[in-house]
C-alpha positions in Angstrom: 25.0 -8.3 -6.7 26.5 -5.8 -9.7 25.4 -8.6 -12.2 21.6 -6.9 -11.8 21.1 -4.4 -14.4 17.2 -4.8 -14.1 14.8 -4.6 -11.0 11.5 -5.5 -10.7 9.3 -4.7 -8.1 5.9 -5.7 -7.0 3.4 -2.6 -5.5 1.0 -3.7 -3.2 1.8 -5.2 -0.1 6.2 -4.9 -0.7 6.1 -0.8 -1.9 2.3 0.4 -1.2 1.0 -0.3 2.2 -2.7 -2.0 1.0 -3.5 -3.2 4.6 -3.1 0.2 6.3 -4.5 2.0 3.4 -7.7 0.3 2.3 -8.0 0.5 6.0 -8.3 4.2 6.1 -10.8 3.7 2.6 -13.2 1.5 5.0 -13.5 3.6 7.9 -14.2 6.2 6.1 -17.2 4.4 4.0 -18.2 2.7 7.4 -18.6 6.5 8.8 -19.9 8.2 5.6 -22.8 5.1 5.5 -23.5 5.4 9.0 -23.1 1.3 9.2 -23.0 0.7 12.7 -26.3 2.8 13.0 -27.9 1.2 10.1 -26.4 -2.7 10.1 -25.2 -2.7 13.7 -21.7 -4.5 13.4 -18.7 -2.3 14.8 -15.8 -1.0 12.1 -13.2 -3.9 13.1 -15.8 -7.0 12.5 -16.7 -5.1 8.9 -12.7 -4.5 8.4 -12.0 -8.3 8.8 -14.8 -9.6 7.0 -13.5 -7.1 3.9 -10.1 -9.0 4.6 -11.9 -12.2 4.2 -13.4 -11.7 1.2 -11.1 -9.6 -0.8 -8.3 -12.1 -0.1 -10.4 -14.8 -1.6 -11.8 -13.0 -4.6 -7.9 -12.0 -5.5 -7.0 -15.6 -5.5 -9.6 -16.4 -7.7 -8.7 -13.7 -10.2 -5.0 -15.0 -10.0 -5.6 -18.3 -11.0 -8.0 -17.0 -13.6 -11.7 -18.2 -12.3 -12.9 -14.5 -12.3 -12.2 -11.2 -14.0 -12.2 -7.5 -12.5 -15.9 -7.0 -12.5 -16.7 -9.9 -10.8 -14.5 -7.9 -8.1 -15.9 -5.2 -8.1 -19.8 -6.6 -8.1 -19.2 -9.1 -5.5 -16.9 -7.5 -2.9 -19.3 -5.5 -0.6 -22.0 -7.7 -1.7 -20.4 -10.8 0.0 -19.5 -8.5 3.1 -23.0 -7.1 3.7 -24.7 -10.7 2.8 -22.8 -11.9 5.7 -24.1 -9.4 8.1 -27.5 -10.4 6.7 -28.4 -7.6 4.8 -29.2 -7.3 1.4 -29.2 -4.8 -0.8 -27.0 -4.7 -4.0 -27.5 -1.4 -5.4 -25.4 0.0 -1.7 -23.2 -2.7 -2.2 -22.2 -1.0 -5.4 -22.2 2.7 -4.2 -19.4 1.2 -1.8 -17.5 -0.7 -4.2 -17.2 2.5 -6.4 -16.1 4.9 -3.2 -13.9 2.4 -2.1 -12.0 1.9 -5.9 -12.1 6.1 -5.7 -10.7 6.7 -2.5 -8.2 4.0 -1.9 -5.6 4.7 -4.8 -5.2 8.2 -3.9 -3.8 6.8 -0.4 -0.1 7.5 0.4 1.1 5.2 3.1 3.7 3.3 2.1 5.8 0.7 3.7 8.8 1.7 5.7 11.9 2.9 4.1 10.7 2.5 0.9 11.2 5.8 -0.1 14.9 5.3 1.0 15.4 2.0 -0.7 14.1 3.4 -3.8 16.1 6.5 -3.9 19.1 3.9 -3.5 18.3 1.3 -5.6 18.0 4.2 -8.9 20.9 4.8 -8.7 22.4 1.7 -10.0 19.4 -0.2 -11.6 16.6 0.3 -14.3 13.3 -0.2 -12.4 10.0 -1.9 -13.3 6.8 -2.3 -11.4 5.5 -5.4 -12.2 2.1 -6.3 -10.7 -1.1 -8.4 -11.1 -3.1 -4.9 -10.1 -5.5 -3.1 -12.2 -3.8 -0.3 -14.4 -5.5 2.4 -14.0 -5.9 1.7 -10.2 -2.1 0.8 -10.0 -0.9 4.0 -12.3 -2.9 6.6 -9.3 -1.2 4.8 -6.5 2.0 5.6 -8.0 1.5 9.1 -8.9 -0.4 10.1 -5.5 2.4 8.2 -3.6 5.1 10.1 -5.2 6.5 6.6 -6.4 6.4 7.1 -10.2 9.9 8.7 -10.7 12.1 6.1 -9.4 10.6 3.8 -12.3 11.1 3.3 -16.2 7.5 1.6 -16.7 5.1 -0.5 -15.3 4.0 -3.9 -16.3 0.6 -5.1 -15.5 -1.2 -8.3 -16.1 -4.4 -6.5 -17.7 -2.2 -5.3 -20.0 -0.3 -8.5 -21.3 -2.9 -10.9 -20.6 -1.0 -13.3 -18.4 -0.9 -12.9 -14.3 2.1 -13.7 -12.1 3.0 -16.5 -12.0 3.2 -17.3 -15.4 6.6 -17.2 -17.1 4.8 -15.2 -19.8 4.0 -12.0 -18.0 7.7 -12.6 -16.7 9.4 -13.3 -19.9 7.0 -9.8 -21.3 9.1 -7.9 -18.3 12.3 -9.0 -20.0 11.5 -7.7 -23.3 10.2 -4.4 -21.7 12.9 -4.3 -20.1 15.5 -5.4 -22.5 16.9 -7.6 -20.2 18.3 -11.2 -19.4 17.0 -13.2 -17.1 20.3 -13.4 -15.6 20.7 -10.0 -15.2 17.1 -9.3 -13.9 15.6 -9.4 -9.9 12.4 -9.7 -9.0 11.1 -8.1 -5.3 7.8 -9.1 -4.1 5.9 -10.3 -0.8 3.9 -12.9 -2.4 5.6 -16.4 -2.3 3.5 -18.0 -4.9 2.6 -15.1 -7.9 6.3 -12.8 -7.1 9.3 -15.6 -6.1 8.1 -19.0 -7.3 6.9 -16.9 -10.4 10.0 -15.7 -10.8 11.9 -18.9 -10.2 9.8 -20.5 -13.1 11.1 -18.1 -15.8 14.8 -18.6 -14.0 14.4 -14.8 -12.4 16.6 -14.3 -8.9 14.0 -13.2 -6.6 14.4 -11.1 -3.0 11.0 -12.4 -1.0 9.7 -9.6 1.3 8.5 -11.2 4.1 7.6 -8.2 6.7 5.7 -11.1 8.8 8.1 -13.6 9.0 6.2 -16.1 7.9 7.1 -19.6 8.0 7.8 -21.6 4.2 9.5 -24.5 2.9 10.6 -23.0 -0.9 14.3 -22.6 -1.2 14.2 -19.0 -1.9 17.5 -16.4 -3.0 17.0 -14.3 -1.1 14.9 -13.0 1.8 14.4 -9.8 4.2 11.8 -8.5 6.4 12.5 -4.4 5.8 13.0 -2.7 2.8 15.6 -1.0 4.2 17.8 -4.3 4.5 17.7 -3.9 0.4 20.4 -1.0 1.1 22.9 -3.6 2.6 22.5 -6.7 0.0 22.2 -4.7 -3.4 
């Protein structure tokens, strides 16, 4: 593994924990807008529908069929319209409060703090990520995450999302690396390790679930701390 000179790490979902944080960023807008009193569902029904729909609307923007704002306007729209209520102008006074309050959440994943402080000692490190940068630069500061990294590298900023080689091959030249001598760690099969295996990057696939696949991938773990025993 001394061949790495260069890693590059995904944020949400492999550093920053997104499901336990936006979370926290739901309950408290399902409390401070009294929803169960005024639409009647319970906090877990409007928690999974969020899921839902924010899943969907991200792989739209991935593959290019939306941009940010559609994002931001259609989110909470979506989720109240399928609890029958409609009404716009809330949907946007909890689209903002929830694009304020999430970033400045801290949980992260476990051991990541560890890996990290392991990891900088022997490699230059990158965030590369398909997030939003202004959204992406307050989850790194708030989390206490921004020191262990030499930049950050984000698709609004190139133009290009993960997967494309070009947001990849943009890394390298940020980076001043070879692809040879660069690793890429990220829990999304499709924009992170095939992305990566397109512009001939070694990948590490964080795959906390377990979940099943049929790509020949590099290599795999399930912890962030198991980054301490391969690297």
């Amino acid at each position: 593994m001394q061949k790495y000179k260069v890693i590059l790490f995904d944020l949400d979902h492999t550093l920053w924990d997104y499901d336990k944080n936006s979370r926290e960023t739901l309950n408290e807008i399902y409390i401070n807008y009294k929803l169960k009193t005024l639409c009647g569902f319970s906090f877990d029904q409007f928690n999974y529908r969020f899921s839902k729909v924010n899943s969907g609307l991200w792989r739209q923007y991935d593959h290019g069929l939306i941009d940010r704002s559609t994002i931001r306007k259609e989110r909470f729209n979506r989720i109240l319209n399928h609890f029958r209520i409609q009404d716009s102008e809330l949907a946007l006074r909890m689209a903002d409060d929830y694009l304020n309050i999430c970033p400045t959440k801290t949980n992260l994943l476990p051991f990541a703090h560890d890996a990290l402080s392991y990891l900088k000692q022997k490699y230059d490190m990158y965030i590369l990520t398909n997030g939003f940068d202004d959204v992406q630069e307050i989850k790194l500061s708030k989390s206490n995450l921004k020191s262990y990294f030499s930049g950050m590298i984000t698709s609004e900023t190139i133009g290009h999302r993960k997967p494309s080689k070009e947001i990849f091959n943009h890394a390298l030249e940020v980076a001043g690396s070879a692809c040879h001598n660069t690793l890429m760690i990220g829990d999304n099969l499709l924009a992170d390790i095939l992305g990566a295996k397109g512009a001939s990057i070694d990948s590490v696939y964080f795959n906390p679930l377990q979940k099943e696949h049929r790509e020949s991938i590099h290599l795999e773990i399930n912890c962030l701390s198991q980054l301490m025993n391969i690297l």
